[in-house]
N, C-alpha and C positions, 0 to 999 in steps of 0.2 A: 279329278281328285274326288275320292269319296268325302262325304259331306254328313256323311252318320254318325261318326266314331273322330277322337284326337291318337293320331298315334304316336306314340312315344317309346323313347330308348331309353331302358335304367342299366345300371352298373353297379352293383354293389361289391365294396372290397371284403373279404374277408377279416379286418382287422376295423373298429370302431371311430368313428369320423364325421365331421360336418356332413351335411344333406344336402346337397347342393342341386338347384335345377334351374334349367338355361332354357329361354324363349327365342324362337325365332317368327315372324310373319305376324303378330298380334293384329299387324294392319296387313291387308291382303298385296299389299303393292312394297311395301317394304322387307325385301327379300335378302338383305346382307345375314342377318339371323340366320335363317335357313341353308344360305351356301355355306357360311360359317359352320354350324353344324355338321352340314353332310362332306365337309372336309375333315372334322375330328372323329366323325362315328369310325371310318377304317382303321384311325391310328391307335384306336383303341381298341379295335376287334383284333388287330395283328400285330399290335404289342409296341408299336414306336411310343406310347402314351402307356402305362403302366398305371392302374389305379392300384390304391395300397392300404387305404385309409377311406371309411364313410362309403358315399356315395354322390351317385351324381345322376341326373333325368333329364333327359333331352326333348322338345316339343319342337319339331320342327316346324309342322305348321301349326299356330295357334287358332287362325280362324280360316278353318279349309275352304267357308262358303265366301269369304273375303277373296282370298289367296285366288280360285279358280275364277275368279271375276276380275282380277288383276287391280282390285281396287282399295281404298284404306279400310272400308266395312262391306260388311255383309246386306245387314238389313240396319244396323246402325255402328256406332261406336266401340266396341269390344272395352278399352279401355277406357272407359266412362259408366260407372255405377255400377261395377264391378261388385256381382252376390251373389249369392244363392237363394232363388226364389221359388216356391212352393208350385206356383201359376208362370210358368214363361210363356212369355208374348210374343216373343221372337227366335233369330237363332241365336243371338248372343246371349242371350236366358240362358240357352239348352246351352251352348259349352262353357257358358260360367257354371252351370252345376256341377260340370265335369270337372273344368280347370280350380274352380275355389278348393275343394277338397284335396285335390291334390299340392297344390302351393302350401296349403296348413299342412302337409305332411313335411317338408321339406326348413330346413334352416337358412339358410341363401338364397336367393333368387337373383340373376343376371338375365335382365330383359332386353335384348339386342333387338335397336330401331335405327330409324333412319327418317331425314329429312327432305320437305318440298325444294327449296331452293338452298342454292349454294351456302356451304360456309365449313368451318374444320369442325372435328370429330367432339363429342363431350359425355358427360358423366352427369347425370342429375340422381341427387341424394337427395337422404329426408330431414328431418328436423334433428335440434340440438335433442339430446335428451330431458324427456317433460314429461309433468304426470297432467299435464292438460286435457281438455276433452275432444280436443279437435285431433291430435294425431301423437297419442301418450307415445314415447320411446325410450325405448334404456340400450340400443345398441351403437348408438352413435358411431363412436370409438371403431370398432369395427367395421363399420362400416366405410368410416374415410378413408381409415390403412387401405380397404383395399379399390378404394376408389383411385387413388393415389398412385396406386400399379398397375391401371386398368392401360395406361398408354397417352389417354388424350388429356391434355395440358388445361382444360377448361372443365369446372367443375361447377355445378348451378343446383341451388338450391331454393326452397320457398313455393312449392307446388302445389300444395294443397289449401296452404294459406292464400294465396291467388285465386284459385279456383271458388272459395269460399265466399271472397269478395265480389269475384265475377257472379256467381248466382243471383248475390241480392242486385246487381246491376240489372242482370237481365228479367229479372222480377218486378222492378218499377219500370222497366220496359213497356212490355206487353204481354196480353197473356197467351201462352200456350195455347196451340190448337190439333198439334199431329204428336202423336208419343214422343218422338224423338226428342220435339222440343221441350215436351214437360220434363222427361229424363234430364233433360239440360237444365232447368231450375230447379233440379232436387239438390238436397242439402251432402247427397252425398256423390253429385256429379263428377267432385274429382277422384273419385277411390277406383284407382286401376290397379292391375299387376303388384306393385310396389307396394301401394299403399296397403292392401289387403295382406299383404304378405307379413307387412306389420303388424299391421292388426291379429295375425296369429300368434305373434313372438317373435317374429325373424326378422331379418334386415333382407335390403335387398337395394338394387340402382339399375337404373333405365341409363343403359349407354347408346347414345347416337352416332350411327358410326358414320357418316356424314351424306350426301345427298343422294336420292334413291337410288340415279344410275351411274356412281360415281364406282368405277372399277376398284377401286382401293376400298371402298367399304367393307365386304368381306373378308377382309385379311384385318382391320381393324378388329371385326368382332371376332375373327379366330384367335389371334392374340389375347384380347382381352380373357377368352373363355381356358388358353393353356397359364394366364397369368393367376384366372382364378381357381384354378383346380392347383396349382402351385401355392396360394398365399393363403389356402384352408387347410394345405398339407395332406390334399388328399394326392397326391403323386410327391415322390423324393426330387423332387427338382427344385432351386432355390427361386423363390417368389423373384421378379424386378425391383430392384431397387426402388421408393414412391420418391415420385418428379418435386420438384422442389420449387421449379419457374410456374405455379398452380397459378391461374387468373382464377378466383373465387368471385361469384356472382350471387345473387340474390332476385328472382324473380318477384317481380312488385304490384304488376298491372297484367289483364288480359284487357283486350277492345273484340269488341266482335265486329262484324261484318252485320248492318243493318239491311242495304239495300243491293243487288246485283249490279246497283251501278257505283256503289263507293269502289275509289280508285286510291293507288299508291300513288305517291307523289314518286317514285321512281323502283325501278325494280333489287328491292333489296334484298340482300342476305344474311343469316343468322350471325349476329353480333358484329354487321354495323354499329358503328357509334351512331350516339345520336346527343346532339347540345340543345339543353333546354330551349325550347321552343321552336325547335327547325319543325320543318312540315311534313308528317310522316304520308298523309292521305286527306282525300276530299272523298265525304262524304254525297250520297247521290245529290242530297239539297242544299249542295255549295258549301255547308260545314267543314272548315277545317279540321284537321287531325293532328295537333301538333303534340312534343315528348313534353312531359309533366317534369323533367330535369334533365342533367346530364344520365348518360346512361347508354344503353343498347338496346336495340331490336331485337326477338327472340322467333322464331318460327313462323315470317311474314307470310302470310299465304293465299296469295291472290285468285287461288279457286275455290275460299272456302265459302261456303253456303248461308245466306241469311240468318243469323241467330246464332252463329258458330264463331269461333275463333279466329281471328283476323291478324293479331300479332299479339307477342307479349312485349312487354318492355320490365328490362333488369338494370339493376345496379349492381357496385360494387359491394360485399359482404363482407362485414367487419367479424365474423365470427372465424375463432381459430379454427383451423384443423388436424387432425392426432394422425401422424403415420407412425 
């Protein structure tokens, strides 16, 4: 796969409409995006799919030099620190200056992933609307309706909030000594896909369409993508009805992975429960790891790398949601 260039599919309808653009591959090894994709580009070159209204942008693969390595990064995190920088240090420098400017073009964003270990399909949204300074929003509303038709019955929010909290964690840690990991204590570690997307004007949701080599993944994100091109009204087809049995969660906590020897207390999956105090892992130097309350496991992931992400833990979210 060439590794110069992002290539991409647009559509635009002759009649005036949402901007909608759809990710696949952001991680090299999460490939449901990408199948998903390259199952709707035909149905829209030869007309089973009718665009009518707006537009829509296709990236199939987000990060090529990830994607041809078969792995989640390139030379680091693609969705992590997500900018436009003057000086890039790396590859994910060079296609953030590509991909930022294009996501500001766009009104929607549907960024199609996928998870390490088992567990069912979900939807992560962003914040209530706020003129705060951490992640200001006014699209809320819209955004839930159409998270609500995306398919999967699990919807998680509190992302950047977490991530915010995880920095100063990893700051009285220790210090940084390889880029990577300084990138990991910047104040703006959590800003991926999504987040930037906001930060132009737009909404946008990271749907997981559930574990990497789970055959049904890509048919979740093709759905999601014919559900979204229906609930912007950019096709005459009627949106899905929004799910109503919704498990809303709340992301609270990240833990990282300190040593190559901390371990899981058992091999878990995304949105196991978990009752205050059970044992989630041991730490290399006998440290237990136990849940700070009742709650869930979120993205447990026992090949992640020193200084990285190790699991998150959620609760239940008492904030409404607008379909």
């Amino acid at each position: 796969m060439n590794q110069t260039y992002l290539r991409t599919h647009s559509y635009r309808a002759l009649q005036p409409g949402k901007r909608l653009i759809v990710l696949g591959a952001v991680h090299g090894n999460e490939t449901c995006g990408t199948r998903a994709i390259e199952r709707i580009l035909p149905e829209l070159d030869s007309g089973p799919i009718k665009l009518v209204r707006g537009s829509v942008t296709f990236v199939p693969v987000t990060n090529p030099l990830a994607y041809s390595k078969g792995q989640r990064a390139g030379d680091r995190n693609l969705n992590r620190n997500l900018r436009p920088t003057a000086e890039p240090q790396d590859y994910e420098d060079r296609i953030a200056n590509a991909l930022c400017p294009l996501l500001a073009e766009h009104d929607v964003l549907l960024d199609l992933h996928s998870f390490h270990t088992g567990g069912e399909p979900f939807a992560m949204i962003g914040p209530a609307d706020n003129t705060g300074t951490l992640e200001p929003f006014s699209h809320a509303a819209e955004e839930e309706a159409l998270a609500l038709r995306l398919g999967p019955r699990r919807i998680v929010e509190g992302w950047l909030d977490t991530y915010a909290a995880g920095v100063k964690n990893r700051l009285q840690r220790s210090a940084p000594n390889q880029r990577a990991q300084m990138l990991s204590t910047d104040p703006s570690y959590g800003v991926g896909t999504t987040e930037y997307t906001r930060s132009q004007g737009g909404y946008a949701i990271t749907l997981e369409c559930g574990q990497h080599q789970d055959p049904k993944a890509p048919e979740v994100g093709y759905r999601a993508i014919r559900a979204t091109l229906a609930q912007l009204g950019l096709v005459d087809e009627a949106p899905p009805p929004a799910r109503t049995d919704i498990e809303f969660l709340r992301l609270a906590e990240v833990t990282d992975l300190h040593d190559p020897g901390d371990r899981f207390a058992r091999a878990w999956a995304s949105y196991d429960p978990l009752q205050a105090g059970e044992l989630i892992g041991t730490r290399a130097d006998g440290t237990e790891v136990r849940a700070p309350a009742d709650g869930f496991i979120v993205f447990p992931n026992p090949a992640a790398l020193p200084g990285n992400e190790w699991f998150y833990f959620a609760q239940r979210s008492t904030r409404p949601l607008r379909a």
